[in-house]
C-alpha positions in Angstrom: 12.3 2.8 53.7 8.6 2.3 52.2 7.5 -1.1 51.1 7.5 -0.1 47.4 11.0 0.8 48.0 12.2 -1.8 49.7 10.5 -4.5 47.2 11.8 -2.4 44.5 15.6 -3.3 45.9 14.8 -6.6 46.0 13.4 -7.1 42.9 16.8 -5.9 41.4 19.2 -7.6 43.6 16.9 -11.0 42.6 17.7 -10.0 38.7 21.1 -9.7 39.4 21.8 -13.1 41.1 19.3 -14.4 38.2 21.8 -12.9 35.5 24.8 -14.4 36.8 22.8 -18.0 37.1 21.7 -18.0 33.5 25.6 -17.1 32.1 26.3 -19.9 34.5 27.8 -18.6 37.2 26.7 -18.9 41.2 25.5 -16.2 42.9 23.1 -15.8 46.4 21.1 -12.6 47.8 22.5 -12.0 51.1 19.7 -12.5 53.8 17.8 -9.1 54.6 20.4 -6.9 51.9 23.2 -7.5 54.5 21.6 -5.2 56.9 22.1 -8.4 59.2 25.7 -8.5 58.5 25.6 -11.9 57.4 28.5 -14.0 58.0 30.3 -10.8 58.0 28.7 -9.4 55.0 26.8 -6.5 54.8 26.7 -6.5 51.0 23.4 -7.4 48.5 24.7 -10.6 46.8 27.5 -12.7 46.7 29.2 -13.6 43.3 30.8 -16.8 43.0 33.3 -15.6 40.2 36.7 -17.3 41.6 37.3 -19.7 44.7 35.6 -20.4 46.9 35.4 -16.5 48.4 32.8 -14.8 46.9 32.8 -11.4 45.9 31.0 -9.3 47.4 28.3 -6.5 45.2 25.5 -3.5 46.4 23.1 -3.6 44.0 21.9 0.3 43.7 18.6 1.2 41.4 17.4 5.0 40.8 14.0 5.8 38.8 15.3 8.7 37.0 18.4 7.5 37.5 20.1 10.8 39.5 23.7 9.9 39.9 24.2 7.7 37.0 23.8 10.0 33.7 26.9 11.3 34.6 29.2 8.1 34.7 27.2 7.4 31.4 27.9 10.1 29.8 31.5 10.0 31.0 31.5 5.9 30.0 30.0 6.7 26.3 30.5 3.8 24.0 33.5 2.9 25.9 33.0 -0.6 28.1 34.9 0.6 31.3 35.3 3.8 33.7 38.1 4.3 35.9 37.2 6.9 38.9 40.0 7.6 40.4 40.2 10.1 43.0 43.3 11.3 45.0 44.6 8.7 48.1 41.7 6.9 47.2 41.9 3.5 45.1 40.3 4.0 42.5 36.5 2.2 41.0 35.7 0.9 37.6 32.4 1.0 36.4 32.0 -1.9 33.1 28.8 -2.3 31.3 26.9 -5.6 31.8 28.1 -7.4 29.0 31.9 -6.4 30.0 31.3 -7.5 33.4 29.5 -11.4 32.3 32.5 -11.5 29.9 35.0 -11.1 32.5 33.1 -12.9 35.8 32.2 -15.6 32.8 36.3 -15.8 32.3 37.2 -16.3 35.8 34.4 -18.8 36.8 36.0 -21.0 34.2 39.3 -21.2 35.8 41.1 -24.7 37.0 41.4 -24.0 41.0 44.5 -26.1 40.2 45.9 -23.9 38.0 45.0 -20.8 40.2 46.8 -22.3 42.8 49.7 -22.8 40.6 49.3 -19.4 39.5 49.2 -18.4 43.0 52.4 -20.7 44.6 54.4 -18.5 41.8 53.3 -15.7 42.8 54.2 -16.1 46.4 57.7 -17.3 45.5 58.1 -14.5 43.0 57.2 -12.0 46.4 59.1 -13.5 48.5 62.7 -14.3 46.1 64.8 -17.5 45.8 65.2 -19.6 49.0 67.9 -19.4 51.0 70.6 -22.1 50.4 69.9 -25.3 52.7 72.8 -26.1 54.9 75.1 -28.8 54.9 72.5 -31.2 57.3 69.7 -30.2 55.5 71.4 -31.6 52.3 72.4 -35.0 53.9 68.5 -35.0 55.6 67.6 -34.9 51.6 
């Protein structure tokens, strides 16, 4: 990769992480475009959209754009793609202002109530507990 090239990558992975900063929202380049495999991340920046795990984005930029008049045609005035291709799980493609509007949405949640949200969920998966025995009771 050419230096124009390669400063052209990071000049868009920088606007990304500035986007999310000005809408409030954390987000880091990772070191070297992941190509280090930072802590396990070979991704181009880390969004800080819910808990403490970030998720993790490739930040791709094309000139003429070759590749991505299609999914704009196929998006139109709509705000969000599905692909979805057989045995595959499928992607979504959202336009920037869908995206900020839902990453702006989850950074704002209590990590109280997520864990809430997440203790019912577990004991929705896993059913109703099995009824304590008689020692158990008298432990109580």
């Amino acid at each position: 990769m050419g230096k124009a090239s390669r400063d052209k990558g990071l000049r868009r992975e920088r606007a990304i992480v500035e986007i999310h900063t000005k809408c409030g929202m954390h987000a880091e380049r990772v070191p070297l475009s992941g190509a280090l495999r930072y802590q396990g991340n070979g991704a181009d920046v880390d969004l800080y959209v819910r808990g403490a795990a970030p998720l993790k984005a490739e930040v791709k930029a094309r000139g003429e754009g070759s590749g991505f008049k299609t999914l704009e045609r196929w998006l139109g005035a709509n705000d969000a793609l599905f692909l979805v291709r057989d045995r595959a799980e499928p992607l979504v493609v959202v336009r920037l202002h869908a995206w900020l509007e839902i990453a702006s949405r989850s950074a704002r949640f209590d990590p109280d109530a997520d864990a809430a949200r997440r203790d019912r969920r577990g004991a929705i998966e896993d059913g109703p507990l099995p009824p304590a025995d008689a020692i158990a009771r008298s432990a109580a």
